[in-house]
C-alpha positions as CSV (number, residue, x, y, z in Angstrom):
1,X,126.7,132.0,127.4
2,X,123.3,132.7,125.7
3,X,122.9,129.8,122.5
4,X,122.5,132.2,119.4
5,X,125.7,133.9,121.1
6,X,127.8,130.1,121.6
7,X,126.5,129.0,118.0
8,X,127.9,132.2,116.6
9,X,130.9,132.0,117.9
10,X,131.4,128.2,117.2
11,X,130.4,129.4,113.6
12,X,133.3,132.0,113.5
13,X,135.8,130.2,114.5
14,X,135.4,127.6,112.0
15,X,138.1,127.0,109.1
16,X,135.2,127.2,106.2
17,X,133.8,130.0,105.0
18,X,130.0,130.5,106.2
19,X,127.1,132.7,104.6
20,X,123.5,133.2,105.0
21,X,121.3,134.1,101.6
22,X,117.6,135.1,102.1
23,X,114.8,134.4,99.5
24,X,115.9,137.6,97.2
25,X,119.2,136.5,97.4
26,X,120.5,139.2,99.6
27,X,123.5,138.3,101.9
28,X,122.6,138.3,105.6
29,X,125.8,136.9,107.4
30,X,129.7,136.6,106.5
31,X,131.5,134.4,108.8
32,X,135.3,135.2,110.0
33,X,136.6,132.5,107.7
34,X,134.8,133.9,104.3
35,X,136.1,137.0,105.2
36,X,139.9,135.9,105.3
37,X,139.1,133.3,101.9
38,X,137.9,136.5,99.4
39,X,139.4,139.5,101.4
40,X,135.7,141.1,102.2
41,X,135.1,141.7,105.4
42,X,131.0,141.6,106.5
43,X,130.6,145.0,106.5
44,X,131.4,145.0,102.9
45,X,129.5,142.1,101.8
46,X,126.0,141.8,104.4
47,X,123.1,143.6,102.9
48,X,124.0,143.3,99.3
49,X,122.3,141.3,96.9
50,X,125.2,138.3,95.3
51,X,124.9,139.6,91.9
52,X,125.9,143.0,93.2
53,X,128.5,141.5,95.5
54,X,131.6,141.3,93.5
55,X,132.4,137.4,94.2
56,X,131.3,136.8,91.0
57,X,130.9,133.2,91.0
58,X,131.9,131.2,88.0
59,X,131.5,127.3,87.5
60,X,134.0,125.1,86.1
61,X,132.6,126.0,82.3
62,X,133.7,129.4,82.7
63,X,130.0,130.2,83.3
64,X,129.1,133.2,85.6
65,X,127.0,131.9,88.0
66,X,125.1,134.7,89.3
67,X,123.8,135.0,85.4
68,X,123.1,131.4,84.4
69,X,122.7,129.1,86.7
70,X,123.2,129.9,90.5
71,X,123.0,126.8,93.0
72,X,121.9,129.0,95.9
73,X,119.2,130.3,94.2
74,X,118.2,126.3,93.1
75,X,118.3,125.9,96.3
76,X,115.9,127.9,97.4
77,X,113.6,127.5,95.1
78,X,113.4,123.5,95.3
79,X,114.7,122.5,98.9
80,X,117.6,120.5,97.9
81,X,121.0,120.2,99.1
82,X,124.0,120.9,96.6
83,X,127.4,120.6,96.4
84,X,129.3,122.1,93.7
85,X,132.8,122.9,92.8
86,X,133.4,126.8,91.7
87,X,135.4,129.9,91.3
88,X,135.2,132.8,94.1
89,X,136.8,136.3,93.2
90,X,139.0,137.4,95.8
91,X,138.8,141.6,96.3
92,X,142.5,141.5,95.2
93,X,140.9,140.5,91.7
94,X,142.3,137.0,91.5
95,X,140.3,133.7,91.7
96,X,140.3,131.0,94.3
97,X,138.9,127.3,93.5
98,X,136.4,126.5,96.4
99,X,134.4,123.6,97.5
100,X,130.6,125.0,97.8
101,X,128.3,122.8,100.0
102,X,124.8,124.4,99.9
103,X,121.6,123.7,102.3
104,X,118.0,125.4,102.2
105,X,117.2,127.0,105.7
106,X,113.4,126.5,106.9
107,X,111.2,128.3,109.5
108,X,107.6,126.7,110.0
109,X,108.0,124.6,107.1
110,X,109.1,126.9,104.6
111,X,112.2,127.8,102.9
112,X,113.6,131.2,103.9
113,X,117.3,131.2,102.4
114,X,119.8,128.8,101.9
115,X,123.2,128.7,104.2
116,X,126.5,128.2,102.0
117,X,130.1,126.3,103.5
118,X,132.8,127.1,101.2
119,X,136.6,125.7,101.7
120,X,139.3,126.3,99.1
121,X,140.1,123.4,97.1
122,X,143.6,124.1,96.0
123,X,146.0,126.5,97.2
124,X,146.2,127.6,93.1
125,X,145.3,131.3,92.1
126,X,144.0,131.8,88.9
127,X,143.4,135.1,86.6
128,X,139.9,135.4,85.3
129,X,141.2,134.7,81.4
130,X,142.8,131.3,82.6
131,X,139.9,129.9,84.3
132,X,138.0,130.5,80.9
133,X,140.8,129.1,79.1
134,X,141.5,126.0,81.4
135,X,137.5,125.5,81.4
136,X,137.9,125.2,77.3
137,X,134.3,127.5,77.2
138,X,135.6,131.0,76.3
139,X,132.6,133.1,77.2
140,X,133.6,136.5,75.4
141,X,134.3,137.3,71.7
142,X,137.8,137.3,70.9
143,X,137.5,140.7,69.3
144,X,135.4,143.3,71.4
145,X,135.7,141.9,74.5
146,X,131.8,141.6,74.9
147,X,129.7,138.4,75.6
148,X,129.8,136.1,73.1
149,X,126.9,134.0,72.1
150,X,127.3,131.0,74.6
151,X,127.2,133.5,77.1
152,X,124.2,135.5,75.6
153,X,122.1,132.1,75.3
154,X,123.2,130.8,78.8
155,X,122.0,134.2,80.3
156,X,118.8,134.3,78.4
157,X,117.8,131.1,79.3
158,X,118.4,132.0,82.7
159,X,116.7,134.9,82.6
160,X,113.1,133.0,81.0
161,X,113.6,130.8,84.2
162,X,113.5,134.0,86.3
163,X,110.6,135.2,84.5
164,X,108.8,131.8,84.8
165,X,109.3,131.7,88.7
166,X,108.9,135.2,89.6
167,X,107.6,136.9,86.5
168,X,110.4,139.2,86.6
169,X,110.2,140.7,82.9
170,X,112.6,141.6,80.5
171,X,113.2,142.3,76.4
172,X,115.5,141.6,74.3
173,X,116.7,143.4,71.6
174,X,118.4,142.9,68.5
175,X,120.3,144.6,66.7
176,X,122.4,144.9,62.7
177,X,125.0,147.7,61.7
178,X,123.8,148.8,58.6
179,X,125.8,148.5,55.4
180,X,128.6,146.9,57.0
181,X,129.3,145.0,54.2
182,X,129.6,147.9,52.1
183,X,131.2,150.0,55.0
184,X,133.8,147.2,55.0
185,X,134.4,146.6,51.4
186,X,134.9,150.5,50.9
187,X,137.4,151.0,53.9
188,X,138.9,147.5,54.5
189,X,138.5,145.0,57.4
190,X,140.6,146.8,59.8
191,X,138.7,149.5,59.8
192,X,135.5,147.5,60.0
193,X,137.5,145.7,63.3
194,X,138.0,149.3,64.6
195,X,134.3,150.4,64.5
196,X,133.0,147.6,66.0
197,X,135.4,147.5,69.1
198,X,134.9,151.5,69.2
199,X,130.7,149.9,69.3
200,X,131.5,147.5,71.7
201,X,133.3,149.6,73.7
202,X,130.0,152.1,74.6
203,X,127.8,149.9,74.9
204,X,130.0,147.9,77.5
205,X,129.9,151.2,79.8
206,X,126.8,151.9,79.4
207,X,125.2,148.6,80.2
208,X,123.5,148.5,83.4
209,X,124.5,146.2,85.9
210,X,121.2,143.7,85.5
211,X,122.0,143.7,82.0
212,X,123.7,141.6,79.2
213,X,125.1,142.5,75.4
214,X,127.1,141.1,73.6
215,X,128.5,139.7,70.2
216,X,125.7,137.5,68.7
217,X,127.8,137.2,65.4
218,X,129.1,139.0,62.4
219,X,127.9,142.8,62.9
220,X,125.0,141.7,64.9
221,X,124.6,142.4,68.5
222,X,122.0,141.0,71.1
223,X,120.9,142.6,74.5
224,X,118.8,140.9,77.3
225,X,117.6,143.7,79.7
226,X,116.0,144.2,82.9
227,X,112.2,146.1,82.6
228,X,109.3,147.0,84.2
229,X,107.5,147.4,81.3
230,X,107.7,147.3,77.8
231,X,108.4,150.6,76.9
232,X,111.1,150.5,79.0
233,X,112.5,148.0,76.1
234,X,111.9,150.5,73.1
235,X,113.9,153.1,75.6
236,X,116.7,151.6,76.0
237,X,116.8,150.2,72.3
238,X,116.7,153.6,71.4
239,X,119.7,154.7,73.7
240,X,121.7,152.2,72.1
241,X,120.9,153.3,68.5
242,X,121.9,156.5,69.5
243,X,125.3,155.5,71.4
244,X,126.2,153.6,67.7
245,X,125.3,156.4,65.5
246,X,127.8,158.1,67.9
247,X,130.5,156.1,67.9
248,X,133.3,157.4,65.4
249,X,136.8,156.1,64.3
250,X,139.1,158.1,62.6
251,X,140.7,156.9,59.2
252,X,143.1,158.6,56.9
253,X,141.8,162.4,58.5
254,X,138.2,160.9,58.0
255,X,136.2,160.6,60.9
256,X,134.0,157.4,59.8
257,X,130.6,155.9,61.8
258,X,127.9,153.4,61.1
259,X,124.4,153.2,62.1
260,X,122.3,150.4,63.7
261,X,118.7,148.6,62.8
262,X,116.9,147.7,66.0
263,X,114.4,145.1,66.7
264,X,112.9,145.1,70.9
265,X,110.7,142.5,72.4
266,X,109.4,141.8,76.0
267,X,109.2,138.4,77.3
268,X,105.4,136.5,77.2
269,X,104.7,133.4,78.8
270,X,104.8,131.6,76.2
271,X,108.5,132.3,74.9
272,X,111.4,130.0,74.9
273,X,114.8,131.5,73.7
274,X,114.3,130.6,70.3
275,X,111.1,132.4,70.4
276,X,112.0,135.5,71.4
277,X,114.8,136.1,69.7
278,X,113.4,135.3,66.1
279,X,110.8,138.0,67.1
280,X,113.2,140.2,68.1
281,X,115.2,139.1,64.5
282,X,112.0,140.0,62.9
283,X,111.4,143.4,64.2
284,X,115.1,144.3,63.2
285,X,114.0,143.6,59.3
286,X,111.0,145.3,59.8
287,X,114.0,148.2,60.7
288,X,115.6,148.0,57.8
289,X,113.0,148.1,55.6
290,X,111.4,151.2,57.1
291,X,114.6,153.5,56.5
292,X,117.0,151.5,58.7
293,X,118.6,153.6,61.8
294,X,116.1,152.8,64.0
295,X,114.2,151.2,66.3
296,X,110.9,149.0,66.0
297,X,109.2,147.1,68.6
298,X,106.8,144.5,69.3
């Protein structure tokens, strides 16, 4: 038997799950046993990128790992060997408690993917809201369903790590429903609730898959999105403005809607989170003060 063919038998007949991740985090093998673990078999999981994979990692924070902190990708990028506990999705939805061991794989001297061994750590199944509530870190806002504001700045700083090592860019945008305190003094807080699930509610299915927003508090919303250049941030801005000033609830025969004050920014070298998102912040006032109901960028 040839050697690539004994080692990858030897490799599927092993209890652990076993995969391959190259340097842009595609998947490039799936071993027997990670198929029977998370109920994908290879074909559905080699080739894909692990953000687009559906296994949706999550730590023991609640955190999505993919989004804000992936070991593999650590791995990678400085050479060292990890070993983490974490949550795996299974395709039937629920989520399995695994045992990650991590190594960086070399050719010539340099790093050209990690490998990943993964073994269930308890025979437990857990829904997605447990795990967040076990971990004590709830990671979505209790009344739209979107990201909260952990989970924002967890992904943002993520995201200026990305654009520090790769110079991958993105903007974020920042946004204020207009009046609201009026709106909600005039129709009552129930109807204020309403509007801004009816909000959250678009902009969760129209939000690409690369992108984050969520709840940063009150009636303000923050977005962290994938560009290629900065007018790609005032785009999208805009499509969101418009998506609001769309949105309607109906109240006593009344069909009701707000509008939204935008302020878009793309990530410079010299941004941290706090940074960027006061300019962001800024450009929203500068919104307001122009008319409100739209979008300025900077």
């Amino acid at each position: 038997m040839e050697t690539q063919k004994l080692y990858l038998s030897i490799i599927n007949n092993l209890q652990d799950g076993v995969y391959f991740v190259d340097n842009e985090r595609h998947i490039r093998f799936w071993n027997k046993a990670a198929e029977k673990i998370t109920g994908y078999s290879a074909e559905e999981i080699v080739g894909k990128s692990c953000q687009l994979s559906n296994l949706n990692h999550i730590d023991e924070d609640g955190r999505p790992l993919c989004q804000v902190g992936c070991p593999l990708f650590a791995t990678i990028i400085d050479g060292k060997q990890r070993n983490e506990r974490v949550f795996v999705r299974h395709k039937d939805g629920y989520r399995i408690p695994v045992q990650v061991n991590i190594m960086p794989m070399s050719e010539n001297g340099e790093v050209i993917g990690a490998i990943e061994i993964f073994t269930p750590s308890s025979p437990t199944q857990y829904e997605d809201d447990l795990v967040e509530n076990l971990s004590g870190i709830a990671m979505h806002d209790t009344l739209t369903g979107l990201p909260n504001r952990r989970y924002l700045e967890s992904f943002l700083n993520y995201k200026l790590d990305e654009f520090s090592r790769f110079n991958k860019p993105f903007a974020v945008v920042f946004a204020d429903i207009d009046n609201f305190s009026e709106f909600n003094n005039s129709y009552g807080h129930d109807v204020g609730d309403a509007v801004l699930k009816s909000i959250a509610s678009s902009l969760r299915t129209n939000t690409r898959k690369n992108d984050l927003i969520g709840r940063w508090g009150g009636e303000e919303f923050l977005g962290v999105l994938t560009v290629n250049t900065e007018y790609d941030g005032t785009i999208l801005a805009e499509k969101i403005r418009q998506l609001v000033a769309g949105t309607e609830v109906m109240h006593e025969g009344e069909l009701l809607n707000v509008s939204i004050s935008i302020g878009v920014t793309t990530v410079t070298k010299e941004d941290d989170a706090d940074k960027i998102v006061k300019r962001a912040d800024a450009l929203m006032y500068q919104s307001k003060q122009n008319g409100k109901n739209r979008v300025t960028s900077g």
